[in-house]
C-alpha positions in Angstrom: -27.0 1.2 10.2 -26.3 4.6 11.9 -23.2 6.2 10.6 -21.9 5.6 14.6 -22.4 2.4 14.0 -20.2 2.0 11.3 -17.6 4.2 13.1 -17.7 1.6 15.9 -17.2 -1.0 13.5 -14.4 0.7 11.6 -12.7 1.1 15.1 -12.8 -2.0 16.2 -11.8 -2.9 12.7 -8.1 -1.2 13.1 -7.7 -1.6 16.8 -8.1 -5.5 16.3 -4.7 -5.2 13.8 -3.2 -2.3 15.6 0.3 -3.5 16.7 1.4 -0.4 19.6 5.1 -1.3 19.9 5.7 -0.7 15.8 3.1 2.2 15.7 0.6 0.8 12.5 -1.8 -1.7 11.5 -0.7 -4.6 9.9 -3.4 -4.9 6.4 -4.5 -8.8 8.1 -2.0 -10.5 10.3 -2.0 -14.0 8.5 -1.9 -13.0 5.3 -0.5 -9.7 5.5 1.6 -9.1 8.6 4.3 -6.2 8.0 3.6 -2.7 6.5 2.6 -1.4 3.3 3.3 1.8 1.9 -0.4 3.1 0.3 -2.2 0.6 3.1 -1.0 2.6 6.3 -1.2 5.7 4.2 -4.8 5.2 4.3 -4.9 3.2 7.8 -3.5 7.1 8.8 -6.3 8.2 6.9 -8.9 6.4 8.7 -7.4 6.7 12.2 -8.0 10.8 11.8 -11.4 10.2 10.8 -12.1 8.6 13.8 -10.1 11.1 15.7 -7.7 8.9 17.0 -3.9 10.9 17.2 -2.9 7.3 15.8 -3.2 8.9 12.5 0.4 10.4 13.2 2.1 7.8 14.8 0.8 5.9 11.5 1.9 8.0 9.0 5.5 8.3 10.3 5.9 4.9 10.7 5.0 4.6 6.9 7.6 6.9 6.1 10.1 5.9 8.9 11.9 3.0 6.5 13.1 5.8 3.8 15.9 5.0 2.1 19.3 7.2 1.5 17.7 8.3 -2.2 14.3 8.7 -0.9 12.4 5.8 -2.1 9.9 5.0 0.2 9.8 0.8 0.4 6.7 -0.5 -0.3 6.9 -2.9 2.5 8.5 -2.8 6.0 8.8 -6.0 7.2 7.4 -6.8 10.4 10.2 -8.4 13.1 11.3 -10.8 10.6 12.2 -10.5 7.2 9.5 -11.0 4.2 11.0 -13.8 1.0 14.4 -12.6 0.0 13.1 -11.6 -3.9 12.2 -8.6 -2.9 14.9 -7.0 -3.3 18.4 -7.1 -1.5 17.6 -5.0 1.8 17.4 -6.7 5.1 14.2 -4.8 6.7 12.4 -3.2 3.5 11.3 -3.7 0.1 13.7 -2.2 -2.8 10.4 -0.8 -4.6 7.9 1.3 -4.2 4.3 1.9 -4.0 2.1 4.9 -4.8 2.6 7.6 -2.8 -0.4 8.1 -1.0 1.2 10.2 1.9 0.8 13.7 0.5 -2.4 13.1 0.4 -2.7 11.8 4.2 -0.7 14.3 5.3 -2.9 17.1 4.0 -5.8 14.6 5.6 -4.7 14.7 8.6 -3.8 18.2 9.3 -7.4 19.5 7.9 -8.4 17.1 10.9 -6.1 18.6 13.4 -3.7 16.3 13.2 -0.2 18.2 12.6 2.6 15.9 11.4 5.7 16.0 12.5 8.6 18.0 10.1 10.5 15.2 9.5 7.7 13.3 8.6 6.4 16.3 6.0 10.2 16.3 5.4 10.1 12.5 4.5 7.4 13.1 2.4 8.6 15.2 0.1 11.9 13.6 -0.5 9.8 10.4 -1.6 8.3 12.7 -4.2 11.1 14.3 -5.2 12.7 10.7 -5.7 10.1 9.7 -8.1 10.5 13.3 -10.1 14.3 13.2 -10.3 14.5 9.3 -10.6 11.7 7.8 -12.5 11.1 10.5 -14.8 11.1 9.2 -19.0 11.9 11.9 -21.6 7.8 12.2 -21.9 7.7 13.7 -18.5 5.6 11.1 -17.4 6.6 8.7 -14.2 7.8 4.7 -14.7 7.5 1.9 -12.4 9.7 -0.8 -12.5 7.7 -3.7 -10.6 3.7 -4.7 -10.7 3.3 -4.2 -7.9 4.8 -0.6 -7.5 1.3 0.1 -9.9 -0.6 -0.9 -6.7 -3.2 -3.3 -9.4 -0.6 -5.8 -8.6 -2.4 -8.1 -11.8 -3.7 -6.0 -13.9 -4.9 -7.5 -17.4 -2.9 -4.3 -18.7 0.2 -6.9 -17.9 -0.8 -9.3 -19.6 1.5 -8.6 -23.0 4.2 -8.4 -20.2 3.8 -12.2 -19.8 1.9 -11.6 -16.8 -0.4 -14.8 -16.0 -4.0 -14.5 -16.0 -5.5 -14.9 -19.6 -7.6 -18.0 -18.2 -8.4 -18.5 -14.8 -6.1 -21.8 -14.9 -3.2 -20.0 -15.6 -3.9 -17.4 -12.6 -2.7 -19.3 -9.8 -1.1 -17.9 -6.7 2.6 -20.0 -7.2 1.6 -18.9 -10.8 1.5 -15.0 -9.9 4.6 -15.6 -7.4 7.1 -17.2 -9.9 6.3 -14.3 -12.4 7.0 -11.1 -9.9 10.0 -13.4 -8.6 11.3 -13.3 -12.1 10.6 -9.4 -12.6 12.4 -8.7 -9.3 15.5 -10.6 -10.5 15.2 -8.7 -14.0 15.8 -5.3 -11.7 19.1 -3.0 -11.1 19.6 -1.6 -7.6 21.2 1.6 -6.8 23.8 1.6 -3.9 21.3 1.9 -1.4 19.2 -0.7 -2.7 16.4 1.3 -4.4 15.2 -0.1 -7.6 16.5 1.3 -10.8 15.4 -0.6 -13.7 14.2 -3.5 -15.0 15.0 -5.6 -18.4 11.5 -6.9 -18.6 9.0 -4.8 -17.3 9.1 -0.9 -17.2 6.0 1.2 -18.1 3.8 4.2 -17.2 0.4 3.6 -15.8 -2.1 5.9 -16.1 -3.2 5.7 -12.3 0.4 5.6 -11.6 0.9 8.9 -12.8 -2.3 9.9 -11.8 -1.5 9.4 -8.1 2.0 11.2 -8.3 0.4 14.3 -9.4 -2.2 14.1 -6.7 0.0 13.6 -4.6 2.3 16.1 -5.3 -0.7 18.4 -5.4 -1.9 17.4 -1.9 1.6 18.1 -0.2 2.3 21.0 -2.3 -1.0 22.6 -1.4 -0.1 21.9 2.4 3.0 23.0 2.7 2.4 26.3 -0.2 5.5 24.7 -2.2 5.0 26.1 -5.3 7.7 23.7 -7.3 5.5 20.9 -6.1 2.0 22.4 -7.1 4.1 23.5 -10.7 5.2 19.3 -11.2 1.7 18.2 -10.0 0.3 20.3 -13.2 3.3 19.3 -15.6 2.5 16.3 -14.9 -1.1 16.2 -15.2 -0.6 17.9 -18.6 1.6 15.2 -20.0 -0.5 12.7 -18.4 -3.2 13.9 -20.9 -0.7 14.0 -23.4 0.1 11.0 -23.6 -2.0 8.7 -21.8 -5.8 9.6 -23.2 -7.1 6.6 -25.2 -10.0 8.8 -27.3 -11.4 5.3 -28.2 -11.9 4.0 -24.7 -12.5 7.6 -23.2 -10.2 6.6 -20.7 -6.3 7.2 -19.9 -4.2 4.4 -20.6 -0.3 3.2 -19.9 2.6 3.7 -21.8 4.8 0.6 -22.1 8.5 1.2 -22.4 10.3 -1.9 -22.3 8.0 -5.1 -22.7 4.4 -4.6 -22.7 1.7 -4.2 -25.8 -1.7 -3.5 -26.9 -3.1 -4.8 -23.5 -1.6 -1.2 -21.9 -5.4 -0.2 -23.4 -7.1 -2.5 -21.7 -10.2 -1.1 -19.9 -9.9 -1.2 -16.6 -11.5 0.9 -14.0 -8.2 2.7 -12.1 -8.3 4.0 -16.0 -10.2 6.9 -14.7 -7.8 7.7 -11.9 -6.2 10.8 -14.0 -9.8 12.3 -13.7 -8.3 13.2 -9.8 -5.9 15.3 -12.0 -6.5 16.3 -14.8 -7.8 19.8 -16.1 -9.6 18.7 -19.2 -13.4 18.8 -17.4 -14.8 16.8 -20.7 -12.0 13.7 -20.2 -12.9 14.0 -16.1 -16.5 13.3 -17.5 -16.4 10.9 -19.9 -14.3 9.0 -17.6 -15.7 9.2 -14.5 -19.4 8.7 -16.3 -18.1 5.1 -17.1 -17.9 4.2 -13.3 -22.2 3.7 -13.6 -22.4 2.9 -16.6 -23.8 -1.1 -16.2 -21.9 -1.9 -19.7 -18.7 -0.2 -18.4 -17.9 -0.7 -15.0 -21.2 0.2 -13.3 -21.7 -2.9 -10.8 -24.4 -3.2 -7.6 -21.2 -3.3 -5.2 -19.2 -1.8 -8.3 -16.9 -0.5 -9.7 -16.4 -3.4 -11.3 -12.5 -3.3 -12.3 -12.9 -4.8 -15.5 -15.1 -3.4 -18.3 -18.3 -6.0 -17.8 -19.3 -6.4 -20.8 -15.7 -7.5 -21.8 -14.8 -11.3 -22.7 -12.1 -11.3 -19.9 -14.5 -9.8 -17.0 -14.3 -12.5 -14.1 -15.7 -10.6 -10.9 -14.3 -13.8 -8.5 -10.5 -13.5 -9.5 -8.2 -10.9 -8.3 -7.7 -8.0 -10.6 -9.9 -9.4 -13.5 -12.9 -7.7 -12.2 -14.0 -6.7 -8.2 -14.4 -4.3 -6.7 -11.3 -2.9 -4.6 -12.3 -0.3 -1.1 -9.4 2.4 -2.1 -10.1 2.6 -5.3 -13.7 3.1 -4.7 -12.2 6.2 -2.0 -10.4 7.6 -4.7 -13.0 7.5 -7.3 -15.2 9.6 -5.1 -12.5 12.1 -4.5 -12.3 12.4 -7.6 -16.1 12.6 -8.2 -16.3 15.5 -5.6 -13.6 17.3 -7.4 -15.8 17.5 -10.6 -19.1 18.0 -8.0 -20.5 14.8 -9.8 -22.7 14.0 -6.7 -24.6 11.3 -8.2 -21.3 9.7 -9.0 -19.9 10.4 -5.3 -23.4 9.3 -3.7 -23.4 5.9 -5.5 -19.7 5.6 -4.3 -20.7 5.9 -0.8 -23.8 3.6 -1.1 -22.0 0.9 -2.9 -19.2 1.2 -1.0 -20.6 0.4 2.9 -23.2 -1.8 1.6 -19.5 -3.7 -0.1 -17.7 -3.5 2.9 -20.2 -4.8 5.3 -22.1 -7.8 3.0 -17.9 -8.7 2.3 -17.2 -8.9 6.0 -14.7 -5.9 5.6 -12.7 -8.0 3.2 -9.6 -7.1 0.6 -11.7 -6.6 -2.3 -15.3 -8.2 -3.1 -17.1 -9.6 -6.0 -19.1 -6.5 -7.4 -22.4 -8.3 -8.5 -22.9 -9.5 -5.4 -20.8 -8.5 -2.6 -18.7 -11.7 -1.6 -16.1 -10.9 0.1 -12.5 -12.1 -1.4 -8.9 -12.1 -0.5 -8.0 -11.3 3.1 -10.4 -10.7 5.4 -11.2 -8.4 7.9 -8.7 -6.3 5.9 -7.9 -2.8 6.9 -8.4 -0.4 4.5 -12.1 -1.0 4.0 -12.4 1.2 7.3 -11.8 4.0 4.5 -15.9 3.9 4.3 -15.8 6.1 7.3 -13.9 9.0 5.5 -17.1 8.8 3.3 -19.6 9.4 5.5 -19.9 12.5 7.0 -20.3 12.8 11.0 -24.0 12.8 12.1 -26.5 10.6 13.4 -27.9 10.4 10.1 -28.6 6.7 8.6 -26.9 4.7 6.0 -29.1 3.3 3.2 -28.5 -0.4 2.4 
């Protein structure tokens, strides 16, 4: 396949779940049919890659439900309102999501794409509401929800009570009683932003890892030097804190509930490598996404260690291989000019999207697609490839 090709493909891809009157894609339209926060941030993402001005009408929709504090909602709800758990607001979530927009705003404008100033306005009043909100006395950044983590399951939940330690116990009413229950264990501030929770409160390596990016990104755009100064704070007490030396990977910091399955290894364990200044952690982390006893998968990375008991590459967050995770490793491969590292990225990561039929997530020995599909943010291939006639290698 020509690298047009798959740009054809990728259009058609995100014109087919484009909805014009609320400016973004909706993720998949019967299973996923309002907005989410990191999904249109990279939907904005792919839409400049194409050269498509969507990009902007994308990314200020993302940030357009704001609330008064500054949290941006992981969801907007799409004409009609999503289950009532989530939170106490009549067109939003009351959590968040990670806060991929500093990073899709600088995206965009090295594509000639300018946002708007309210928009770049929005965007840093959703950072500066993590900094001045979510903030523990370690420096590093908390979530209050699973899925504000973005690995909605993660087996680093599990000594939360999450289900998921056998695949009988992993059902979907399963996984929906239990983040019903964490939304009820939450406190809301006056405008309905999530506080706290009484069950479920820690600091996930990737997480943090994506704050500091992201406060890189936007600070690096706009030349806000408090934001580039927090990005590297950050990133200093993410190391701090978070390196596990025996798994030579970053891992989360429970504060209330939680345990030894914090260390579990998962993949998004290497995310701080996007961050961090420590070249030898970068390394021995990012090495790991190869390695065929780690993570290292045909349409890998593999989520879940492989050679670990609990490695199931079928069920969701016990082992595929997820599309923006895969984009994020190779930015953070390029940062560290690990090219064989990036190039395997790339390789596994069309030949994934197109033997999955551009689905959610796949399994990563062999490619079967899983979870929604056509979804979205698969198109995020096509920020891989470069633009040429060249061919892609299957």
């Amino acid at each position: 396949m020509t690298e047009r090709e798959l740009e054809r493909e990728v259009r058609q891809l995100l014109e087919s779940h484009w909805d014009d009157a609320r400016g973004y894609c909706v993720p998949n339209p019967a299973t996923y049919p309002h907005l989410w926060l990191w999904d249109s941030c990279f939907h904005a993402i792919i839409w400049a890659h194409l050269g498509d001005d969507r990009a902007v009408r994308e990314l200020d929709a993302t940030l357009a439900g704001q609330l008064a504090s500054g949290l941006v909602p992981h969801m907007r709800y799409g004409g009609r309102r999503a289950d009532s758990w989530l939170g106490p607001l009549e067109h939003t979530s009351s959590i968040t999501q990670p806060p991929m927009f500093g990073h899709a705003a600088k995206v965009l404008n090295s594509l000639g794409f300018a946002p708007s100033e309210q928009t770049l306005d929005r965007a840093r009043r959703g950072l500066d509401w993590l900094w001045n909100s979510r903030r523990t006395d370690e420096g590093l950044i908390y979530i209050v929800h699973p899925w504000e983590g973005g690995n909605d399951h993660s087996p680093r939940w599990d000594d939360f009570g999450a289900p998921g330690r056998t695949p009988d116990d992993y059902s979907r009413p399963a996984r929906t009683a239990w983040n019903k229950a964490r939304v009820h264990d939450i406190t809301f501030a006056a405008d309905g932003s999530a506080k706290w929770s009484s069950s479920f409160v820690v600091c996930p390596a990737a997480f943090n890892a994506y704050v500091a990016f992201n406060l890189a990104e936007l600070g690096d755009l706009l030349g806000d030097a408090e934001l580039t100064a927090r990005a590297e704070q950050l990133s200093e007490a993410i190391d701090f804190h978070l390196w596990d030396e025996r798994e030579q990977l970053w891992s989360d910091l429970p504060i209330v509930g939680g345990g030894p399955s914090a260390r579990f290894p998962t993949s998004d364990a290497a995310m701080p490598a996007l961050v961090t200044a420590d070249r030898g952690k970068a390394e021995a982390a990012l090495r790991q996404l190869g390695d065929p006893v780690r993570f290292g998968a045909p349409y890998g990375p593999a989520n879940v260690a492989r050679s670990n008991v609990a490695y199931d590459p079928q069920t969701y967050w016990r082992g595929p291989a997820w599309p923006p995770l895969n984009y994020l490793f190779w930015l953070a491969a390029r940062r560290w000019q690990f090219d064989g590292v990036a190039t395997r990225l790339v390789t596994e990561s069309v030949d994934g999207a197109l033997q999955s039929g551009w689905a959610e997530y796949w399994n990563p020995e062999n490619g079967a697609g899983l979870g929604a599909a056509p979804q979205t943010w698969t198109g995020l291939v096509i920020a891989l490839c470069p633009r040429s006639e060249g061919v892609i290698e299957r």
